[in-house]
Backbone as ProteinMPNN parsed JSONL, in Angstrom:
{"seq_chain_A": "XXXXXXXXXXXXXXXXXXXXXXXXXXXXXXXXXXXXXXXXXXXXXXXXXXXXXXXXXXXXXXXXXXXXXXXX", "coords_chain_A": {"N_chain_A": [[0.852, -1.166, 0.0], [0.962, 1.861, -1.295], [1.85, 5.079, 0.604], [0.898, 7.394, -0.491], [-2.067, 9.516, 0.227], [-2.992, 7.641, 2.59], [-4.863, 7.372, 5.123], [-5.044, 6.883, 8.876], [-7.785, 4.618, 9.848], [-8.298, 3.337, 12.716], [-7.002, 2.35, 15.59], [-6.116, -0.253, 16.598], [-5.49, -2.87, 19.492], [-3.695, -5.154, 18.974], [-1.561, -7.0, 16.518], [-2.696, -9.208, 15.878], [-5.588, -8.806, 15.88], [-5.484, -6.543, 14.384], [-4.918, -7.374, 11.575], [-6.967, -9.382, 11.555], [-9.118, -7.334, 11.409], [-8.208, -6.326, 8.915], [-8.798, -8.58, 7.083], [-11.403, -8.018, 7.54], [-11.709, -5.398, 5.922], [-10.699, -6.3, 4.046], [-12.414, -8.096, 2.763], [-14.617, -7.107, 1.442], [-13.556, -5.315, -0.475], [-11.73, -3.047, -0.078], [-8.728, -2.368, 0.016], [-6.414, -2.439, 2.567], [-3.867, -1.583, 5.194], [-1.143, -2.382, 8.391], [0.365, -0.811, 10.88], [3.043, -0.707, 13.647], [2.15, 1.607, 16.159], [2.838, 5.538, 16.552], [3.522, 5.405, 19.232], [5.123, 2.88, 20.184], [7.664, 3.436, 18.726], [10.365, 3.77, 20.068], [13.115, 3.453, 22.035], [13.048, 1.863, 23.716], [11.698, 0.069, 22.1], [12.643, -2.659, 21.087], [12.625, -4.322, 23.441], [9.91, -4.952, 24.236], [6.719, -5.999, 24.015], [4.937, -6.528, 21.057], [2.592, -4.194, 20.435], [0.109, -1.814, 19.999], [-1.527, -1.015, 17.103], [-1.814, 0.854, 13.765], [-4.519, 0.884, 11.528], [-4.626, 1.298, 8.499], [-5.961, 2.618, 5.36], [-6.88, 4.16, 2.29], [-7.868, 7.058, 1.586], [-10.041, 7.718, 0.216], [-11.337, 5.709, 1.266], [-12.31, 5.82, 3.101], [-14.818, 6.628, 4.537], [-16.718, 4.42, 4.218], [-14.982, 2.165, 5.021], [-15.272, 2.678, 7.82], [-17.744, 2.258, 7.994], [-18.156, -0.469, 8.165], [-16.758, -1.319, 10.123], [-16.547, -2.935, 13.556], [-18.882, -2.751, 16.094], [-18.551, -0.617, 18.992]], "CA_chain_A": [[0.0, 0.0, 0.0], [1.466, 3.845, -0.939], [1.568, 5.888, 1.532], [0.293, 8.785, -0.556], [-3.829, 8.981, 0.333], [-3.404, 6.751, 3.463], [-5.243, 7.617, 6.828], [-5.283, 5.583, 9.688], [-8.939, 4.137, 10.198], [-8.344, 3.24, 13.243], [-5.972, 1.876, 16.225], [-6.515, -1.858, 17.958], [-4.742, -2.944, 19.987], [-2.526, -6.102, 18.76], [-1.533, -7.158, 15.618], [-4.05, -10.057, 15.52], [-6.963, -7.821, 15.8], [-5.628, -5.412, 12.838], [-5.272, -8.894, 10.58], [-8.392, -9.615, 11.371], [-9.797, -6.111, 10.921], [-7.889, -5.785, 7.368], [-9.479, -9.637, 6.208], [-12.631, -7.939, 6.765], [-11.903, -4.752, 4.924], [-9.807, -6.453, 2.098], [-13.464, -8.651, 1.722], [-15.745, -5.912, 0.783], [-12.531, -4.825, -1.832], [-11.024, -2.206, 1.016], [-7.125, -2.256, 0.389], [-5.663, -2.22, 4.101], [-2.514, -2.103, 6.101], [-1.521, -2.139, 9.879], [1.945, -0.77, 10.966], [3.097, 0.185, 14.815], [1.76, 3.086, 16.337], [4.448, 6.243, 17.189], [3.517, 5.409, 20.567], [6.017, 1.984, 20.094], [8.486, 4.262, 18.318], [10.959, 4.24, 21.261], [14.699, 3.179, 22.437], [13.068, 0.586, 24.354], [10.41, -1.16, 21.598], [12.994, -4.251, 21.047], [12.396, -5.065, 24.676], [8.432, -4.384, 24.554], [5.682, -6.742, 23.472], [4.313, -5.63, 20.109], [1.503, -3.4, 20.887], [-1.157, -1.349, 19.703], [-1.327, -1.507, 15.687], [-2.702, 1.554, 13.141], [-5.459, 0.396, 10.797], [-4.469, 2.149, 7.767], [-7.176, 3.017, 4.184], [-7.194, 4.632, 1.399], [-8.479, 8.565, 1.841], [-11.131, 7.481, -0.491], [-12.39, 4.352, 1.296], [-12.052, 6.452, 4.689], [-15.93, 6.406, 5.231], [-17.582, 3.17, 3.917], [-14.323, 1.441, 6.159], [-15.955, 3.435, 8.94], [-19.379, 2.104, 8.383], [-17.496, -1.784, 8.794], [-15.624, -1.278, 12.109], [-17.325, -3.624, 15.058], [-19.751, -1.84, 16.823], [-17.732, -0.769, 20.693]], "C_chain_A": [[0.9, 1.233, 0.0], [1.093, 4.371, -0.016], [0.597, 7.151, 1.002], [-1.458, 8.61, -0.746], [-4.131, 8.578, 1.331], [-3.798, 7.473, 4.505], [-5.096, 6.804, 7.667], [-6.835, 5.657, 10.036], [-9.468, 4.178, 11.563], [-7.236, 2.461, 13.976], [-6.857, 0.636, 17.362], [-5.281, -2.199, 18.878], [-3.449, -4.373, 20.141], [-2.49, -5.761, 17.095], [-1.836, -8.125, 15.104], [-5.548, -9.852, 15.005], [-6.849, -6.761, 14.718], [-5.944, -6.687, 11.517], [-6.559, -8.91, 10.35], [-9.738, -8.416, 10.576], [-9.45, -5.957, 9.377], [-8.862, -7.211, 6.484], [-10.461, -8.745, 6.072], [-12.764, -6.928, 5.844], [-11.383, -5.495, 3.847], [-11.204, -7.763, 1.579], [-14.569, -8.202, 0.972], [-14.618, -4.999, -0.083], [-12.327, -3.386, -1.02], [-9.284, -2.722, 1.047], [-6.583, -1.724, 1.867], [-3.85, -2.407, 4.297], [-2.596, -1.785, 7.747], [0.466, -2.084, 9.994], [1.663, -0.25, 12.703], [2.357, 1.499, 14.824], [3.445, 3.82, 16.416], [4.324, 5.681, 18.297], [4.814, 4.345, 21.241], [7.318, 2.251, 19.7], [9.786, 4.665, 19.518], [11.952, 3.508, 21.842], [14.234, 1.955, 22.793], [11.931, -0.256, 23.462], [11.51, -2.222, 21.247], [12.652, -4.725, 22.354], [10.682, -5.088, 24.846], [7.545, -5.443, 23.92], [5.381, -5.942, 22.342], [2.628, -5.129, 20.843], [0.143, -2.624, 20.093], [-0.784, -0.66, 18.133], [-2.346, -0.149, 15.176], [-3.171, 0.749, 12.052], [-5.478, 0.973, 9.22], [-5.803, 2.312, 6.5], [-6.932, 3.787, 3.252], [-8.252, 5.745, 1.898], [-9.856, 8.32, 1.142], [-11.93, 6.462, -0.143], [-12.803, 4.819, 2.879], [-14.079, 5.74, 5.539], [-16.482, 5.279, 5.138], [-16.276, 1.866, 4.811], [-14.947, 1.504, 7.536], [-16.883, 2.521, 9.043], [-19.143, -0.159, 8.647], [-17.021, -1.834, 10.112], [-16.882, -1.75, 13.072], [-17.764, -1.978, 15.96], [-18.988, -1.926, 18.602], [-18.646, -0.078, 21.269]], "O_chain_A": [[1.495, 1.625, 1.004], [-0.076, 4.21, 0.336], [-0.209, 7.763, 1.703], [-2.027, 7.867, -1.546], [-5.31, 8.759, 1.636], [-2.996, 8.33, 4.875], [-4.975, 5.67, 7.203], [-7.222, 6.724, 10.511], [-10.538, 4.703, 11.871], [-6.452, 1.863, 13.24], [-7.666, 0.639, 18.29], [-4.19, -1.637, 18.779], [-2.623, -4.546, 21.037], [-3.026, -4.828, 16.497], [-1.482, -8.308, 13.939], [-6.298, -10.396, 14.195], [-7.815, -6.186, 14.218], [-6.929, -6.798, 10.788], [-7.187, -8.59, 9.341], [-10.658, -8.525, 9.766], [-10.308, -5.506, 8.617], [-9.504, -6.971, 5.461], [-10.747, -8.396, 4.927], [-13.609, -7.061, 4.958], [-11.724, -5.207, 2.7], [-11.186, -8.295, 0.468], [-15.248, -8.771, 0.117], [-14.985, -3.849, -0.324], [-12.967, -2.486, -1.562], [-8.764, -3.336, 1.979], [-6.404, -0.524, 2.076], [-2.989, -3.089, 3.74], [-3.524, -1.234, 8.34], [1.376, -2.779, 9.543], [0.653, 0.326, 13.106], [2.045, 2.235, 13.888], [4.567, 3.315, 16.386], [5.438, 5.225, 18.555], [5.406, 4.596, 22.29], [8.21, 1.526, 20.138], [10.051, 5.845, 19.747], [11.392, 2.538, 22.354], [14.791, 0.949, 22.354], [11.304, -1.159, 24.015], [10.762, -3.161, 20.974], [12.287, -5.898, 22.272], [10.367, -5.331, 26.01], [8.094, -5.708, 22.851], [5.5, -4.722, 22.459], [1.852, -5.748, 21.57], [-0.768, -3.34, 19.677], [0.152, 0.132, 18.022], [-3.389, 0.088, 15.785], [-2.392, -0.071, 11.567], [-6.619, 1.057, 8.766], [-6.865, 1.996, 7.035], [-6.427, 4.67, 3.945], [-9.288, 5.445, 2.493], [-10.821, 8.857, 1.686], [-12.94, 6.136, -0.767], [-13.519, 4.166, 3.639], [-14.408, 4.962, 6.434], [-16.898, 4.932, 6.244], [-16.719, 0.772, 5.159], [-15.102, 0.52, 8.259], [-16.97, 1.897, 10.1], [-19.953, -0.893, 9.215], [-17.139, -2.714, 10.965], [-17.913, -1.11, 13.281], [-17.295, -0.875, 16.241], [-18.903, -2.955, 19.272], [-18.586, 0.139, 22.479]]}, "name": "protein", "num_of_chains": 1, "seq": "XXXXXXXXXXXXXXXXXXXXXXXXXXXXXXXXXXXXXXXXXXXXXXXXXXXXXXXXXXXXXXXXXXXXXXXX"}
């Protein structure tokens, strides 16, 4: 996925739960990705559990991704 266009969707909190979140956008034809947050960005993330994952989209798929996302 280019970066140029991308938003983040949204932030979960592993990188099981973005997987999962991108199957379901990439089955309604939603191109996804899921990279670290900044928040992991930090001297000490080799020692750190992986953590809380951005949901990335296409600027153009921004809202109808929206209207997919589990109801919290």
């Amino acid at each position: 996925m280019q970066e140029d266009g991308v938003v983040v969707l949204t932030v979960v909190s592993g990188q099981s739960e973005a997987e999962v979140l991108c199957g379901l956008l990439r089955s309604a034809g939603i191109e996804c990705a899921h990279r670290d947050t900044d928040a992991i960005d930090s001297p000490l993330e080799d020692f750190m559990a992986a953590g809380s994952q951005e949901v990335l989209v296409h600027e153009s798929d921004l809202e109808t991704a929206k209207e997919l996302l589990p109801e919290q």
